[in-house]
KOLKOL-141919 format. One record per residue (C-alpha): residue number from 1; residue in three letters; x, y, z. Coordinates in pm, whole numbers, plus 50000, padded with zeros to 5 digits. Example, Ala and Ser with C-alpha at 12.3 -4.5 7.8 and 13.67 -1.06 7.14 Angstrom:
! KOLKOL-141919
R  nr rest     x     y     z
R   1  Ala 51230 49550 50780
R   2  Ser 51367 49894 50714
This chain:
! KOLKOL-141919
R  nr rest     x     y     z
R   1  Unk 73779 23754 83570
R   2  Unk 74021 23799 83860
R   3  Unk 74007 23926 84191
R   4  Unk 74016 24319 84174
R   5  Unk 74205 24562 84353
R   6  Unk 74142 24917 84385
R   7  Unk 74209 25133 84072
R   8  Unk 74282 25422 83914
R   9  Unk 73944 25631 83731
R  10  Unk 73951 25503 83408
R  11  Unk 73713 25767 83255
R  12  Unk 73423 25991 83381
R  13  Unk 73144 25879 83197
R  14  Unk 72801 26075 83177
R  15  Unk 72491 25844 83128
R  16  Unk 72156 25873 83248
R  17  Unk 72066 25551 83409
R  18  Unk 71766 25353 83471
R  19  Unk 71657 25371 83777
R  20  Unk 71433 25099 83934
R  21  Unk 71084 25276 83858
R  22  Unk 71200 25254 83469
R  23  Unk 71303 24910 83532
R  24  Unk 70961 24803 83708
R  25  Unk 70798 25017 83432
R  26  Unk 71002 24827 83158
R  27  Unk 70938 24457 83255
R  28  Unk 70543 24519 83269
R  29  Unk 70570 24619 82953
R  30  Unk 70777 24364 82826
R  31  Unk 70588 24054 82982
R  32  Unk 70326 24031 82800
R  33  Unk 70487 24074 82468
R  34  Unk 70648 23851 82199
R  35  Unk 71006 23764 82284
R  36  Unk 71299 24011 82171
R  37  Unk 71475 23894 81920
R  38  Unk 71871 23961 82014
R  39  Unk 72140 23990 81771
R  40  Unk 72478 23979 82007
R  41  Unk 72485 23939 82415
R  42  Unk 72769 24113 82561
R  43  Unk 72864 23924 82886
R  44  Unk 73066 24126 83121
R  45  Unk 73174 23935 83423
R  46  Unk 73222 24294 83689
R  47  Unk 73096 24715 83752
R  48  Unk 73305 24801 84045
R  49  Unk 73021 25100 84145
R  50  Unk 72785 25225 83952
R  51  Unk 72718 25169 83569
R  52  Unk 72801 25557 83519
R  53  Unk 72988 25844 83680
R  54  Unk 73256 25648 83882
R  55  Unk 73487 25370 83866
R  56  Unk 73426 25173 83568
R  57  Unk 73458 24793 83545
R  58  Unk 73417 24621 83218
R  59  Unk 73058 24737 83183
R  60  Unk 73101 25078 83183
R  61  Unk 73222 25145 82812
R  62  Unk 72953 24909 82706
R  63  Unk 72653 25089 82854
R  64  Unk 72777 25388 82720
R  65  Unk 72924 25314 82369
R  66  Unk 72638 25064 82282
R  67  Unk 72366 25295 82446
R  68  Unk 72183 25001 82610
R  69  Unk 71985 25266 82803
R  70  Unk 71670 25009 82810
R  71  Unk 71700 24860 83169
R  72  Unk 71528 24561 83331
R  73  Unk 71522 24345 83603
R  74  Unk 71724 24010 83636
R  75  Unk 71624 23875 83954
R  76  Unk 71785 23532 83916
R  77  Unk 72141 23723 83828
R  78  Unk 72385 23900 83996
R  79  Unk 72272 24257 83796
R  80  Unk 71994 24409 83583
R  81  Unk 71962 24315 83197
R  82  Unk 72055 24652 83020
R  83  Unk 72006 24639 82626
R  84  Unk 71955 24892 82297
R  85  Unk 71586 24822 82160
R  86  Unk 71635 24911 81812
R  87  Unk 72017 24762 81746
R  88  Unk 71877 24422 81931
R  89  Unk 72235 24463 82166
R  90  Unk 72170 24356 82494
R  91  Unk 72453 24287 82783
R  92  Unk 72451 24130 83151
R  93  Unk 72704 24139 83430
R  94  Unk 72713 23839 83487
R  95  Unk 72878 23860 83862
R  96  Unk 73288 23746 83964
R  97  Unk 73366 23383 83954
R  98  Unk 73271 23058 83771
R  99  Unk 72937 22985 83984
R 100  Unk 72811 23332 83888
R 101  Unk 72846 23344 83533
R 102  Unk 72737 22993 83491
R 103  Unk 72385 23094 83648
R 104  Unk 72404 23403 83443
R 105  Unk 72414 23304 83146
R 106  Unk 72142 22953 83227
R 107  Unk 71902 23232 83326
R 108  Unk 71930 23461 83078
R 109  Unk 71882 23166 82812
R 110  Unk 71583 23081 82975
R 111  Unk 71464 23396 83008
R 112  Unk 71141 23437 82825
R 113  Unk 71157 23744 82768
R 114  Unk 71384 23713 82494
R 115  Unk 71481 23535 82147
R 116  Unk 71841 23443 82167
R 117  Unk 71842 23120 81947
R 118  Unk 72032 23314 81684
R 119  Unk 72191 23532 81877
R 120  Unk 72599 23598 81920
R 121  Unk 72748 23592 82233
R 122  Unk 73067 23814 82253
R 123  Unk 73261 23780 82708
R 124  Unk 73430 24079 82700
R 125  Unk 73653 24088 83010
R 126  Unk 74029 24158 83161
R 127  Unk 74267 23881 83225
R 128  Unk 74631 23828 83379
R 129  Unk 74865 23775 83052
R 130  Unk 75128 23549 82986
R 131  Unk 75429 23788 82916
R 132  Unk 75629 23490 82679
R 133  Unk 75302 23610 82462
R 134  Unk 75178 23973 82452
R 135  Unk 75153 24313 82664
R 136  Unk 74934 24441 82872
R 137  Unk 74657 24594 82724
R 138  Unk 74635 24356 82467
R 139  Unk 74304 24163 82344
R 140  Unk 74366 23795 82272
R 141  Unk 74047 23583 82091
R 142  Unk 74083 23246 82255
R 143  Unk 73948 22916 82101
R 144  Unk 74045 22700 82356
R 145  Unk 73859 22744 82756
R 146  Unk 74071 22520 82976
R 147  Unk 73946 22491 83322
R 148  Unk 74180 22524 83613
R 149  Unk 73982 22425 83908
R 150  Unk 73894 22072 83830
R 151  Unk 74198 21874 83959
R 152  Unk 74362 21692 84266
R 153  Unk 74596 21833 84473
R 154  Unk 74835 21737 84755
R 155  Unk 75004 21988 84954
R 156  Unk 75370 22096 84788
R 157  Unk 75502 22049 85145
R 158  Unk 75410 21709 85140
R 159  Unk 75541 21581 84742
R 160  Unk 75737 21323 84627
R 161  Unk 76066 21485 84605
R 162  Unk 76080 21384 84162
R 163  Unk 75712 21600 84149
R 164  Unk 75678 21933 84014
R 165  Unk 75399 22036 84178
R 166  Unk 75184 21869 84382
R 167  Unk 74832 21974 84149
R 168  Unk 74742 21703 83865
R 169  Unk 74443 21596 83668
R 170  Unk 74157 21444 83815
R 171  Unk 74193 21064 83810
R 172  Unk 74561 21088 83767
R 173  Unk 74824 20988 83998
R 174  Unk 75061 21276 83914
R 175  Unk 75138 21575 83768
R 176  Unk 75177 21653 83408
R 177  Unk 75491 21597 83284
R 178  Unk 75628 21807 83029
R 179  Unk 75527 21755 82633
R 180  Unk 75215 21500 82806
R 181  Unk 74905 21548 82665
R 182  Unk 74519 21383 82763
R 183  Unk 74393 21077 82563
R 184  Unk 74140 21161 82317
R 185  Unk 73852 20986 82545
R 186  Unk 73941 21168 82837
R 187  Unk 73911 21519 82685
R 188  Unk 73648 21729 82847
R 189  Unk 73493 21436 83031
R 190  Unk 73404 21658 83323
R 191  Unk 73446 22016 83173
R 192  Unk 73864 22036 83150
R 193  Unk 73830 22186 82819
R 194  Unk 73637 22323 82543
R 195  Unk 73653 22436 82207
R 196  Unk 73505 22745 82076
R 197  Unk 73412 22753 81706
R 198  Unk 73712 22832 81511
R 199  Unk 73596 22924 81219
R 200  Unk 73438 23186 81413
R 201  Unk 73728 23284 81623
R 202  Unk 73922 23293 81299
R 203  Unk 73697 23557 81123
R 204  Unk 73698 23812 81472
R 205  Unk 74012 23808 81489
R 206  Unk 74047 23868 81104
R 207  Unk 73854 24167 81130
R 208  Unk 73984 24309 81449
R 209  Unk 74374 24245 81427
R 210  Unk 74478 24579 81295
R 211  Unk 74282 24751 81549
R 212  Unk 74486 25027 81752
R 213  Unk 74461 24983 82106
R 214  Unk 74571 25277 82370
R 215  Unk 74932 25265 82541
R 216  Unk 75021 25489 82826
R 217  Unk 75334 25628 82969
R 218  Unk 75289 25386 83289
R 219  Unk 75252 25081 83052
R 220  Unk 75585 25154 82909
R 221  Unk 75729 25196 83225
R 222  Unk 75617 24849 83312
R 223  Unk 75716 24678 82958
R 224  Unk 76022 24803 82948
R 225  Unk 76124 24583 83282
R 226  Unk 76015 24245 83089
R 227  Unk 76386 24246 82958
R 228  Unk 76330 23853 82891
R 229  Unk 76009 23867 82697
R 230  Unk 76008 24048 82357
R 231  Unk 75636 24004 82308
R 232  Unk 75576 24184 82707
R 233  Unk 75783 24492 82570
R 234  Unk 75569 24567 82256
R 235  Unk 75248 24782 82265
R 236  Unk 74932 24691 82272
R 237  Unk 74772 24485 82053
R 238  Unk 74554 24170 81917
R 239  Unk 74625 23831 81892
R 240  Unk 74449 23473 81940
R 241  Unk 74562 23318 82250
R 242  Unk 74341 23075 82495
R 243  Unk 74197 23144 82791
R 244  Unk 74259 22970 83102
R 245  Unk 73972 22974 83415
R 246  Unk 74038 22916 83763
R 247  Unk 73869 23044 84087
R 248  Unk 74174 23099 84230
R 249  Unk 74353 23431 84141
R 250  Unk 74758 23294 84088
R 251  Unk 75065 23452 84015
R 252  Unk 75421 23365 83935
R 253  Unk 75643 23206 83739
R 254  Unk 75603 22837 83844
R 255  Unk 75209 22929 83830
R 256  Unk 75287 23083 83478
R 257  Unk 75429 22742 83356
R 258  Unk 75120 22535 83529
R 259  Unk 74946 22666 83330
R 260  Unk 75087 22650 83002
R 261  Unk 75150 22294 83060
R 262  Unk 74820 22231 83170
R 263  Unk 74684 22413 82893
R 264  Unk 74903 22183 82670
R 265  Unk 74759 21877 82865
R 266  Unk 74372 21928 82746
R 267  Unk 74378 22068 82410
R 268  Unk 74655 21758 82303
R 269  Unk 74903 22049 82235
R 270  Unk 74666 22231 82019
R 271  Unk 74615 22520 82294
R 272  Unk 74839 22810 82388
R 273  Unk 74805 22953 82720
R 274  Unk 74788 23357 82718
R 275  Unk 74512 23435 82896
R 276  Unk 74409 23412 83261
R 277  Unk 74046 23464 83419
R 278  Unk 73810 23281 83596
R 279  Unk 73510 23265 83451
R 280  Unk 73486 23115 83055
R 281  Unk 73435 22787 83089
R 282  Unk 73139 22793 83334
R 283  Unk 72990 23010 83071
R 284  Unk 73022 22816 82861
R 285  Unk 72965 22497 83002
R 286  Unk 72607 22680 83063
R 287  Unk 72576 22739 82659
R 288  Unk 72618 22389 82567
R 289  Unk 72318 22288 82760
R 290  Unk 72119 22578 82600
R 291  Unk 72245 22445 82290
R 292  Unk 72139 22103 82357
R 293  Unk 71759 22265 82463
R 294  Unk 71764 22489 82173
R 295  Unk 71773 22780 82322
R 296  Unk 72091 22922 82230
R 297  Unk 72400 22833 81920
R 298  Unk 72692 22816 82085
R 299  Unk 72863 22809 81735
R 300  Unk 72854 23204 81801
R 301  Unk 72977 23244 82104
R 302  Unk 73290 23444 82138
R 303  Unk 73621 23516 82409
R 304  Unk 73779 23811 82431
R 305  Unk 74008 23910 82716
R 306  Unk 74247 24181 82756
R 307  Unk 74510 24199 82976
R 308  Unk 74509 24443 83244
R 309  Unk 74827 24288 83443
R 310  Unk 75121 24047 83368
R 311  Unk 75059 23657 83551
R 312  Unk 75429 23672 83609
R 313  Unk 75667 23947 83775
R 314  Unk 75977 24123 83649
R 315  Unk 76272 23967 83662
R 316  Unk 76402 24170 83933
R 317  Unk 76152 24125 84204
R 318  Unk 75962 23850 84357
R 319  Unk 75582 23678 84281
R 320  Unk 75455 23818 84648
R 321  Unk 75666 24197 84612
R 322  Unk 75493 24208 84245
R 323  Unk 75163 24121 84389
R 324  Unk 75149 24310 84683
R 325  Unk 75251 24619 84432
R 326  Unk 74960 24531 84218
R 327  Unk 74726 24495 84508
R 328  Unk 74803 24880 84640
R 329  Unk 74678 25181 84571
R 330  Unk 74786 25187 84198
R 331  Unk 74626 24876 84095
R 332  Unk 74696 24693 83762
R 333  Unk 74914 24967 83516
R 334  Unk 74728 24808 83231
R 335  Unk 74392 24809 83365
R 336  Unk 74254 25170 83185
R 337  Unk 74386 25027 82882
R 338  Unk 74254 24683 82902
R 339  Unk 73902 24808 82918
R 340  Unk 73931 25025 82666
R 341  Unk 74138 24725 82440
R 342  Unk 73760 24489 82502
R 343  Unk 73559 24779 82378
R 344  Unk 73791 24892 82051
R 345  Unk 73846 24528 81946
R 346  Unk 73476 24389 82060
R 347  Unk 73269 24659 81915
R 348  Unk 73391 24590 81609
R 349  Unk 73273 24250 81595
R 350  Unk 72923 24380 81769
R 351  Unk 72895 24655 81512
R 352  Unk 72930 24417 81184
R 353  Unk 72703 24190 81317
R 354  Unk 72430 24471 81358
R 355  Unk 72534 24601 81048
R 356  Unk 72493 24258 80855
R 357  Unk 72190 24131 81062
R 358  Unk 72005 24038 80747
R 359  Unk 72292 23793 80652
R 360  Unk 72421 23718 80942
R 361  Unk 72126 23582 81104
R 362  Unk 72106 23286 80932
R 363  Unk 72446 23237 80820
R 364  Unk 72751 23272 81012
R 365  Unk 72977 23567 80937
R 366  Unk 73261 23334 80795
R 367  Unk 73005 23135 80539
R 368  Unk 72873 23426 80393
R 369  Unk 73087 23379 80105
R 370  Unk 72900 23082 80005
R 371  Unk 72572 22910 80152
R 372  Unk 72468 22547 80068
R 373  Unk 72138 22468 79919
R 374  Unk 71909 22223 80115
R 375  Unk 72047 21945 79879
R 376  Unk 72389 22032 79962
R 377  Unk 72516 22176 79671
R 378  Unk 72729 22513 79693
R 379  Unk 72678 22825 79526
R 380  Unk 72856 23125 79540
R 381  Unk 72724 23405 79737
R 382  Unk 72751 23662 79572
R 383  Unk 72463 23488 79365
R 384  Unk 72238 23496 79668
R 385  Unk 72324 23719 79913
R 386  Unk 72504 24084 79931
R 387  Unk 72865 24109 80053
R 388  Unk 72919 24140 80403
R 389  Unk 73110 24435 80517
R 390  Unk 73211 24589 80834
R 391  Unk 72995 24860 80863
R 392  Unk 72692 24910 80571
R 393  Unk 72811 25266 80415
R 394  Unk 72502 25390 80269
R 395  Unk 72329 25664 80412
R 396  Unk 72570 25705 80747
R 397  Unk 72847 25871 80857
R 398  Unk 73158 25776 80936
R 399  Unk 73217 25622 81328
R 400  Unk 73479 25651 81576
R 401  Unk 73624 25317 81488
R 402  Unk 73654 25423 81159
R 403  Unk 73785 25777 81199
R 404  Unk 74056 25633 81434
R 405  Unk 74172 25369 81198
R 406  Unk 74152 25591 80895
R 407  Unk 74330 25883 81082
R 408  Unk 74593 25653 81208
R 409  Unk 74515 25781 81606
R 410  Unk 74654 25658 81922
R 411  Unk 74598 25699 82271
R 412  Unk 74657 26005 82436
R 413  Unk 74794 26043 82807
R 414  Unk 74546 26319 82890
R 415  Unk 74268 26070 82745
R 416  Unk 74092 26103 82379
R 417  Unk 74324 25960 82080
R 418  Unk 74518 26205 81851
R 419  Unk 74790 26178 81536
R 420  Unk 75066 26494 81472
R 421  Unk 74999 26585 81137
R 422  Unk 75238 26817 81072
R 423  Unk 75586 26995 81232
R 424  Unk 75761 27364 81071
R 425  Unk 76124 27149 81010
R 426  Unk 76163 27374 80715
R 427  Unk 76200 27660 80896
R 428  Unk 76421 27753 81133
R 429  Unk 76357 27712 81498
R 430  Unk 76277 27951 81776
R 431  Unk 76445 27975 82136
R 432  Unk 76225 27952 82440
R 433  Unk 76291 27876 82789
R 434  Unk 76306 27501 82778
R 435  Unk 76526 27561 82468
R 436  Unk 76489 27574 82044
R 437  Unk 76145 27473 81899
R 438  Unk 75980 27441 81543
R 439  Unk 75757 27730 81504
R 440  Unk 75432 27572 81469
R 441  Unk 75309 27184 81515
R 442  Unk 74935 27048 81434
R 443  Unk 74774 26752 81567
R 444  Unk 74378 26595 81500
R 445  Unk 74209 26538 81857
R 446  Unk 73951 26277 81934
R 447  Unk 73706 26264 82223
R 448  Unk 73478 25941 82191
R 449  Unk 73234 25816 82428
R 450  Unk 73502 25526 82555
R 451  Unk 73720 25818 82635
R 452  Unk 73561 26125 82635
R 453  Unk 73765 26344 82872
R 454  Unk 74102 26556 82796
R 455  Unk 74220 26589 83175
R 456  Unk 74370 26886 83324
R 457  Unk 74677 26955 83140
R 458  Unk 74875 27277 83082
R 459  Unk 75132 27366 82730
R 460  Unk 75376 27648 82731
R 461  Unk 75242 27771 82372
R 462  Unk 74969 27911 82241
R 463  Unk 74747 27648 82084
R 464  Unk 74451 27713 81794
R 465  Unk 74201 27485 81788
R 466  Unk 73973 27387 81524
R 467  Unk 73637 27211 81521
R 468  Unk 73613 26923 81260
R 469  Unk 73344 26727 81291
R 470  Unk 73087 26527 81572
R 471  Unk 72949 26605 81885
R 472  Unk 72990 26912 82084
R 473  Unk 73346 26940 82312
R 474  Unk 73316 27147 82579
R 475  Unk 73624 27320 82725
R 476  Unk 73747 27430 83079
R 477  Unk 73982 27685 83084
R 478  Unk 74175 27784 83442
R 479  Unk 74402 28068 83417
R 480  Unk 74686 28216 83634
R 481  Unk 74418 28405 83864
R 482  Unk 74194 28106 83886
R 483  Unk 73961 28232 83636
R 484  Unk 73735 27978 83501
R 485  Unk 73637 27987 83145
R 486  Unk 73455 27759 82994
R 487  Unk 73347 27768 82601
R 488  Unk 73197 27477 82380
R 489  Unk 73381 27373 82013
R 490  Unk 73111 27270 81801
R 491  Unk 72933 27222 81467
R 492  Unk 72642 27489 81535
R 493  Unk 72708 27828 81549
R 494  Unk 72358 27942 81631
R 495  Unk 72364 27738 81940
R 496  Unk 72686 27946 82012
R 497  Unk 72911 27688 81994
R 498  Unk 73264 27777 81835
R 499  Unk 73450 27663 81606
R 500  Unk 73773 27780 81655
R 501  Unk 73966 27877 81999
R 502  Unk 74294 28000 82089
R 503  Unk 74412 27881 82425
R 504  Unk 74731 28137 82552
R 505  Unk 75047 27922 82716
R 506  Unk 75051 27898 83052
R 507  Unk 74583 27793 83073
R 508  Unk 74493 27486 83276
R 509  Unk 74292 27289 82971
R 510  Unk 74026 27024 83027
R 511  Unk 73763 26946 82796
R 512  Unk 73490 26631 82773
R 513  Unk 73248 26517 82518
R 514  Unk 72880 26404 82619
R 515  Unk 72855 26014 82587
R 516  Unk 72517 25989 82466
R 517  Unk 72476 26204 82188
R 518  Unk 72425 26145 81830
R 519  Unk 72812 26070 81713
R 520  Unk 72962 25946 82028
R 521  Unk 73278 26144 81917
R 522  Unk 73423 26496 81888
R 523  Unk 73703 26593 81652
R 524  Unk 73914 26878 81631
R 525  Unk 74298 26962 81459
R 526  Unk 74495 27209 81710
R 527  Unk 74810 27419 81533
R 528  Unk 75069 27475 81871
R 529  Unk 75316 27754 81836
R 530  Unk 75566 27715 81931
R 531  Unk 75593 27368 81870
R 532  Unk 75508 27089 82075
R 533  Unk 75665 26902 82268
R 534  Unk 75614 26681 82592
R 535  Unk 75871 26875 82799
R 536  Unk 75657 27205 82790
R 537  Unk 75354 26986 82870
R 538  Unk 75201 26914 83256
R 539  Unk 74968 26740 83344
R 540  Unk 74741 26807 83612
R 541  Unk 74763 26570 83969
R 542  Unk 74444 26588 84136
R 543  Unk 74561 26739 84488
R 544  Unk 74773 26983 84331
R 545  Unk 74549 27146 84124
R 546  Unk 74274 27168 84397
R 547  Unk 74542 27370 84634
R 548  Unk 74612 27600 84348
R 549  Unk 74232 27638 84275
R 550  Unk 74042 27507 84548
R 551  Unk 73734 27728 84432
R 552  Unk 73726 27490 84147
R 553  Unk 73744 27160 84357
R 554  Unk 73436 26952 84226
R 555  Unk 73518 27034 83856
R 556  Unk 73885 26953 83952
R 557  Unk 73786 26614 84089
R 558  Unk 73583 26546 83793
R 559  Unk 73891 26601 83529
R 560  Unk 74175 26527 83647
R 561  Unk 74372 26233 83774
């Protein structure tokens, strides 16, 4: 994972933690018992605070969507094993850098503590992205883990004047040359490269490509400047693409085409450079020698990385301007929306696998059409075992993942995901102050526990909302006085929730979900009149709103950007 910068609050997530008592409390417990058996690690490489309530990193979502609320001590790791006792889910930060998550994951393998021989293995992390390839916020499943670091170098100051860069393979005597690959014998000697299974790969990306990711107006802003790369100026989305590691956090074009060519070098032109991070192939350099002792299959380990920033600049400005932008108080644009990208696209991998644990287990998700008798004969699978689906569908209902693809949802810039279901173009519009609108628009509104905050936003119309379904919403309502009202949208009416609420034009609106409740999602439809539109919509800055209302300053803090 690369070096990180200060950024902006992703989300303002509401867990209760395990604090070190529970942990003490948890590993006595656990000591003297039969290993856990695990169904999927999630390795996360960085939490830039806490694992709740501030700044996330890429654990943050995890904690809270997978509720690994079971806590306990890793002293020979960088950060405490958290993991979800009865779905078997269990995930590690493993630290930044190649060193780190190669002792992560060789201690947790030998941890024994817990049975992780049959276990999946899903890195879920942010990356730099090749802009020839995809956008920021997009998740690419890599199948190839080149490694960056292990090389010889002379200074570029010092060059033959016919080199293109002074950085080549180990036991070469110069750089790679364009359309050069590495002899068959030479591959992976040392560590250069590996190959993930991809079979594997194949089948999560399968499942996961249709997946909607979030996009936000800054994201645009950004794309839109990537006037030479058609695949930078698209939205989010999924894709296979390898994954490059290297200690050193680069940027630039020349950089950018290192890269690729090197890339090209060790997989024999096989690979695609997308991807940039530093940590995959010491992970995974670690899971071949767990293999080898049996402790672990790495035939189900998995890379996914999202892209939180571009590896090259816009065309108009320079490697060191773009960097130095990137490196200020902003951040990376794409950063929100590549952590949310690794939990939308990974938890649907982690989810079927729970789902499916009794086929699974034994046979890999791509097989399960079909297993092979101990003499080696096939037989269909449907003879032997029951089809594998995403999620099992009997006796459950229906999950954020599904209600977002099934609703056809997409981000939201206050936060949440929502669709416009309808708009009153049969009927004549109505003149306001920021000119004619349709008389009435309606939209469906999702709050999940990846994003479950609607920051402080004010509409010019009057809004109805409805309650639909899931956990309790609770709203904040600021009026032109300062008046703060708050009232909760919900299923229950004899625990006074609501479930409808008419918010007058003109109302400061914030409202949050809890993040560890039974759904991990609110929904609700809200009818505007008269009808929307993003030019009678503001959203609330942080300093502002706390001079208008500075009697409301924690709460203000809390929900708003």
């Amino acid at each position: 994972m690369k070096k990180l910068y200060w950024v902006p609050l992703l989300t303002f997530l509401l867990l209760i933690g395990c604090g070190p008592q529970s942990n003490r409390e948890q590993s006595a417990n656990t000591s003297s018992k039969a290993p856990i058996e695990i169904k999927v690690v999630l390795v996360t490489m960085f939490e830039i605070g806490e694992d709740q309530g501030d700044k996330p990193g890429e654990f943050q979502l995890w904690k809270a969507g997978q509720k690994l609320d079971t806590c306990l001590p890793f002293d020979t790791s960088f950060h405490d094993i958290c993991l979800n006792q009865e779905t078997g889910v269990l995930g590690i930060v493993t630290g930044m850098g190649i060193s780190r998550a190669t002792a992560a994951i060789m201690a947790l393998g030998l941890d024994p503590r817990f049975d992780l021989t049959q276990a999946y293995w899903l890195v879920a992390g942010i990356a730099g992205v090749d802009p020839a390839d995809a956008s920021i916020g997009s998740a690419a499943w890599a199948t190839y883990l080149v490694d960056g670091d292990l090389a010889h170098e002379i200074d570029a100051r010092e060059i033959p004047k016919e080199w293109n860069s002074g950085y080549f393979p180990l036991f070469a005597n110069h750089p790679v040359k364009l359309g050069e690959t590495a002899k068959t014998g030479e591959l992976s000697k040392n560590g250069e490269v590996f190959k993930l299974n991809e079979d594997l790969v194949n089948w999560a990306y399968n499942l996961t490509k249709d997946t909607p990711l979030n996009d936000y107006p800054a994201m645009q802003t950004l794309r839109n400047q990537y006037t030479q790369q058609p695949n930078a100026q698209k939205p989010p989305f999924v894709l296979k693409g390898d994954q490059m590691s290297a200690s050193t956090f680069w940027h630039g074009d020349m950089l950018n085409q290192w890269a690729n060519d090197w890339t090209y070098y060790w997989t024999q032109g096989k690979g695609n450079f997308v991807m940039s991070g530093m940590e995959d192939s010491g992970a995974f350099q670690a899971m071949t020698y767990l293999h080898n002792a049996k402790k672990a299959d790495k035939n189900r380990f998995l890379v996914l990385r999202t892209a939180s920033n571009y590896a090259t600049p816009p065309a108009d400005m320079t490697a060191a301007q773009n960097l130095a932008n990137e490196s200020g108080e902003e951040g990376f644009v794409g950063m929100r929306s590549a952590l949310e990208s690794a939990y939308l696209v990974g938890s649907k991998v982690v989810d079927t696998i729970v789902a499916n644990w009794d086929t699974v287990k034994s046979t890999l998700p791509y097989e399960s059409n079909k297993i092979k008798t101990s003499i080696g004969q096939t037989v269909p699978k449907q003879l032997v075992i029951p089809l594998l689906t995403e999620v099992k569908a009997q006796n459950r209902d229906i999950t954020r993942a599904e209600l977002i693809a099934s609703l056809e949802l997409q981000g939201h810039v206050e936060g949440g995901y929502f669709k416009q279901t309808s708009k009153a173009n049969h009927r004549e519009k109505i003149n306001t102050d920021n000119g004619p609108r349709t008389t009435m628009t309606s939209i469906y509104y999702l709050l999940t526990a990846d994003s479950p905050i609607g920051h402080f936003h004010m509409n010019q119309s009057d809004i109805m909302h409805f309650f639909h379904k899931g956990d309790p919403i609770t709203y904040y309502l600021i009026d032109t006085a300062g008046n703060l009202t708050t009232t909760v949208l919900g299923p229950d009416p004899r625990k006074g929730h609501k479930m409808q609420m008419m918010v007058k034009g003109g109302t400061w609106k914030a409202s949050k979900i809890p993040t560890d409740q039974e759904y991990g999602y609110g929904l609700i439809g809200e009818a505007v009149s008269p009808g929307f539109e993003y030019a009678d919509m503001q959203l609330g800055k942080t300093d502002k709103l706390i001079r208008l209302f500075p009697q409301h300053k924690l709460l203000i803090n809390q929900l708003s950007r």
